[in-house]
Every structure is written in C-alpha cells, then in structure tokens.
N, C-alpha and C positions, 0 to 999 in steps of 0.2 A: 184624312186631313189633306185639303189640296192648297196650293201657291197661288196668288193671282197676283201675274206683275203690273207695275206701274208705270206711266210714262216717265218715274224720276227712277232714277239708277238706286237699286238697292233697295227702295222703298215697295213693300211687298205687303198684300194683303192674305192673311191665313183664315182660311173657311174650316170650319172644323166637320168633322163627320158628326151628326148628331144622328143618334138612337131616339124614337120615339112612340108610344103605345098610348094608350087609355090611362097611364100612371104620371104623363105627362114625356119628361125626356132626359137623357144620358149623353154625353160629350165630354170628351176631352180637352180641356182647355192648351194646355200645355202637357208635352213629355219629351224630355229631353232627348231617346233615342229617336222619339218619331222626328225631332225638329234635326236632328244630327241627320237622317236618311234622309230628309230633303234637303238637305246643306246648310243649314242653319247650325252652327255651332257658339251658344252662346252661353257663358256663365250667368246666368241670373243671380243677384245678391240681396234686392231688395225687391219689397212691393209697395205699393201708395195706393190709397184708394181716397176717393172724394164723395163727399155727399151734392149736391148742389140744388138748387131751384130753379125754374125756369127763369131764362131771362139772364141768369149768369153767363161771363163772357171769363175762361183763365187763357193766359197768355198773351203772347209769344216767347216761349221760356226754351234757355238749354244752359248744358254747362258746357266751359272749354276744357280743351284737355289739356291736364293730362287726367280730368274728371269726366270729359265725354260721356253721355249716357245714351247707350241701344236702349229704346221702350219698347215692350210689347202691349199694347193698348185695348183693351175692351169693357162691354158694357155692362152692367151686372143687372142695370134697372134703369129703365126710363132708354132715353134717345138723344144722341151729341151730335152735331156735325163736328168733326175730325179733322182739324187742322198744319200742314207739315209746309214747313220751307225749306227750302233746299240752300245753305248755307257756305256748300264747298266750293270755293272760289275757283279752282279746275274744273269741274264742274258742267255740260252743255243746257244742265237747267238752273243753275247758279240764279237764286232770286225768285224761283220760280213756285207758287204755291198750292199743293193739292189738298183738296176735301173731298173726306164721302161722310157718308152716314151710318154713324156705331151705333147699336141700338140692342137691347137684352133680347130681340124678335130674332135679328138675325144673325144673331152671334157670331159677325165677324169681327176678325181681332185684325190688330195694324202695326205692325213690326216696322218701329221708326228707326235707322242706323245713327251712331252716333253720326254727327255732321246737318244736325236739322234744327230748325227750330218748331217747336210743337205746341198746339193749344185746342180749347174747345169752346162752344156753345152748348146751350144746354134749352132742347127746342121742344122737351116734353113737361108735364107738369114739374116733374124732381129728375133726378139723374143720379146714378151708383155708377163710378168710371175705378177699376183696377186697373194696372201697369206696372210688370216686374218692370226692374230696371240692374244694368249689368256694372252699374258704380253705384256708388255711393253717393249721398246728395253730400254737395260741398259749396256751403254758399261762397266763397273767397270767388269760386271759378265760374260762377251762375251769370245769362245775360239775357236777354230780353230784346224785341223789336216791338214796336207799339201795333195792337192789333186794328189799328186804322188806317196803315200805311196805303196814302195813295197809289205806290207807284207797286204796291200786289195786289190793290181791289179784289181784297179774303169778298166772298159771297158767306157769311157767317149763320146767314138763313134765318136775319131776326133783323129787327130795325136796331141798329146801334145806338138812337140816342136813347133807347128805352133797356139798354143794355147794364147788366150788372156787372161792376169791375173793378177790382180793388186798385188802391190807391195804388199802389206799388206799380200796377202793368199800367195805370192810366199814364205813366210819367216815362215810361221805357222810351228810347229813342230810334226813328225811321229805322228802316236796313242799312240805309246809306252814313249811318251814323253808330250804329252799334261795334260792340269791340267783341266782332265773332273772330274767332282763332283759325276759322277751319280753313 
C-alpha cells in the first residue's frame, strides 16, 4: 500500500497493492496495522455505500464537530470524479477544491480528514461508491455548500444542467454562506 500526497494538507490518496493472475485479483482495501505503519491512525465506525446512475451529482456535504467525519473513499463499480473542499479556515488552501478520478479499475481510495467538504459525480454508466467513516452520521451537525459555486469552478466532468441532484443539495448555500465550524 503506498501514500500519495496532495497539494491540500492531510488530504492523501491510498494506492493499494493489488495481487493479480488469470483468476482475476486480490487487494487489500483496508487494515488497520498497515494504515497505523504509515501513520494513519484511525477508528472507523461506520460504512455507507451508494448505488447511483450516471449523471448523478451528491454533494457538497460534511458534518461539524463535534461530529466531524474522516472518510475513506472508494470505488466498488463504475467511475466518480472525487470531489473535496478544504474547509479549515487556518488553512493555506482554505476554499480551495481538489478532484481526481475513483474508479473500480484503479482502485484508488481518497482519505478525506475531518475539516472538508466532499462529494461526487458519477461519469460512468452506474456507480457502486463505499466510505468508512470515523463518526457517526448526525443530521443536527450535517452542512452543505452548493455544488455550483462560482467562486470553486468544481470541474465535475459532466454538463451540470444535465446533472442529477436532489432537492436537498440543489438549495445548499455558496461557501461564503455556509455554517462550516472548521
């Protein structure tokens, strides 16, 4: 399993070693000594998984603390672009928005630290998306930024007015307007 950092602090992508022959292939997704040896120490509590169809747009979602949620993100089936905001107002990328590409091919996973906000596209026919998560979901603490905010021009890798998005994220408010904690 190797690290690959990012230009936002803490925000890190994990490549896993994958085993593979004629029977197809073996990887490790997760194991908590191997993640503790590269300094990763985190309590996982829950998981969530999504089914979606193309064209689906979730987010910009997080909770505040004292609900904060580390994700660890990946792709079981189909292909997302990967979306994370950087939340914490200390901060040198305060505001600032990174994407790549999750996908069941390349089975890289995306270890979000609490202090972000997170979402996806969904740019293949269907999409299967897993994510422990190290809280608990707590709607009271839960918030939202609108995934069309001009002032992060997200490249989402789809036309957005052809974009599927439920009610709830269409109405979330800019960054400049949200009640992040961080």
């Amino acid at each position: 399993m190797k690290i690959v950092e990012t230009f936002l602090k803490d925000l890190v992508i994990i490549e896993p070693t994958v085993f593979g022959d004629e029977r197809g292939y073996f990887f490790e997704s997760y194991n908590k000594s191997t993640f503790e040896n590269l300094g990763i120490n985190i309590d996982f509590v829950q998981d969530n998984q999504s089914f979606s169809k193309r064209g689906t747009l979730r987010g910009l979602h997080y909770q505040n603390p004292p609900f904060a949620q580390t994700k660890l993100i990946r792709v079981l089936d189909g292909e997302i672009i990967d979306v994370v905001v950087d939340l914490r107002k200390d901060s040198p990328t305060y505001k600032k928005p990174f994407t790549m590409l999750l996908s069941a091919e390349n089975k890289k996973q995306l270890l979000v630290p609490q202090g972000f906000a997170h979402g996806f596209s969904v740019i293949s026919d269907t999409a299967t998306v897993l994510y422990k998560c190290d809280q608990f979901y707590n709607k009271a603490s839960e918030g939202g930024i609108k995934f069309d905010d001009p002032s992060l021009d997200i490249n989402w890798g789809m036309d957005l007015k052809n974009a599927i998005v439920s009610e709830k994220d269409q109405i979330l408010p800019f960054i400049e307007n949200c009640n992040s904690l961080f």
